[in-house]
C-alpha positions as CSV (number, residue, x, y, z in Angstrom):
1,X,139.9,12.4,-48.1
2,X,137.7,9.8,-50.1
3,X,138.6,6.5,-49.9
4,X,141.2,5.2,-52.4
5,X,139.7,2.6,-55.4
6,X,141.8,0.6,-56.5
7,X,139.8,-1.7,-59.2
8,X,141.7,-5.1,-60.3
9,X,140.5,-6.0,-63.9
10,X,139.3,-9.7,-64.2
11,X,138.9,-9.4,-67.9
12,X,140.1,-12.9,-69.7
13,X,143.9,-11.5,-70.8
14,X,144.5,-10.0,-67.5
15,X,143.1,-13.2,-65.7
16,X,145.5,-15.1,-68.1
17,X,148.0,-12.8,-67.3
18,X,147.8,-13.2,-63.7
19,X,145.5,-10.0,-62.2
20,X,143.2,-13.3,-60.4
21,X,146.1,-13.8,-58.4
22,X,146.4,-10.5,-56.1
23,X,145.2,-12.2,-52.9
24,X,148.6,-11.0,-51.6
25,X,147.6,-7.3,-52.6
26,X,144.4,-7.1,-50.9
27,X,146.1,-8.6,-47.6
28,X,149.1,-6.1,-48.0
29,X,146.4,-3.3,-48.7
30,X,144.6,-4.2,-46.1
31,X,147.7,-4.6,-43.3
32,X,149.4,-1.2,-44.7
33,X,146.4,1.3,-45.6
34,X,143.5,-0.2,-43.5
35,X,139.8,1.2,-44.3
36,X,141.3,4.1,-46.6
37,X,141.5,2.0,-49.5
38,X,138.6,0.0,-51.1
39,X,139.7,-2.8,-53.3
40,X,137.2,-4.5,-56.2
41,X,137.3,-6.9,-59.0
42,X,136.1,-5.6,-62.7
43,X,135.1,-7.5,-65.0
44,X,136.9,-5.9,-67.7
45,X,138.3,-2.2,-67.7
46,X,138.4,-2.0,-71.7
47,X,141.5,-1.2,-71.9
48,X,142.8,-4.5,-74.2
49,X,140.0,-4.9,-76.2
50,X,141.4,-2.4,-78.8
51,X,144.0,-3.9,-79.5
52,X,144.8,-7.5,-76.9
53,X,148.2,-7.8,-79.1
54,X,149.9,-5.5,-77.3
55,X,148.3,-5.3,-74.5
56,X,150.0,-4.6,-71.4
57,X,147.9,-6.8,-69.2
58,X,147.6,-7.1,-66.5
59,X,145.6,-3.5,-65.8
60,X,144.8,-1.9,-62.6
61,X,143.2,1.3,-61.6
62,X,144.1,3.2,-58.4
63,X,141.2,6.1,-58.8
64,X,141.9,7.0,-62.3
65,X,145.7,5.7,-62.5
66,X,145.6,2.9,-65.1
67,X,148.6,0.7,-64.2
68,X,150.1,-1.1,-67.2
69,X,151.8,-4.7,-66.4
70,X,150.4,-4.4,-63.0
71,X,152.1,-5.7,-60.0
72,X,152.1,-5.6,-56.1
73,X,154.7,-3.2,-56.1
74,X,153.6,-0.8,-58.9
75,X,149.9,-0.8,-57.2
76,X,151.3,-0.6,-53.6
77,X,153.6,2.7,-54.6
78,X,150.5,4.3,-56.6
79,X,148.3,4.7,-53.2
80,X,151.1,5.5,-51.0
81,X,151.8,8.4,-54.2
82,X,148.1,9.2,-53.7
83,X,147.5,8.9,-49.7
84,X,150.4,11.4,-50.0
85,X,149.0,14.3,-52.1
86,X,145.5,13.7,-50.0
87,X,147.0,14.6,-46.8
C-alpha cells in the first residue's frame, strides 16, 4: 500500500479558521501511523474560494477525502478508515 497524504490546507480562511494549528496532528500521526502516512501543508486546496461564505473551513484532504470543518479527530478516523480498506 502507498503511503497515506493527508494535505492540511493553509489557505487564509482555513488559517483563520484554525488548520495552522495541527502541530498536535502531525505528532499524533506520527506516534499512531508512523512512516505510512505523509503529512503536508497546501497553500490553498480551492475548495472556499467559490463561495468563502459558507465555507466549511477548515479543509483537509486524506488522499482524495476532502474533510469539511476539519479536526484531529475527523482526520485521525479518515486514515484509520483508509489503513483499513488497504490492508
Amino acid at each position: 500500500m502507498d503511503k497515506i497524504s493527508v494535505k492540511v490546507c493553509l489557505g487564509t480562511t482555513c488559517f483563520v479558521k484554525n488548520s495552522a494549528n495541527k502541530p498536535k496532528l502531525k505528532e499524533l500521526v506520527a506516534e499512531k501511523f508512523g512512516d505510512k502516512v505523509e503529512i503536508v501543508g497546501s497553500p490553498c486546496l480551492g475548495v472556499c474560494s467559490t463561495n468563502w461564505e459558507i465555507s466549511k473551513a477548515p479543509y483537509i484532504k486524506v488522499n482524495d477525502v476532502l474533510i469539511q470543518e476539519a479536526t484531529v479527530e475527523k482526520v485521525l478516523a479518515e486514515i484509520e478508515a483508509q489503513l483499513a480498506k488497504g490492508e
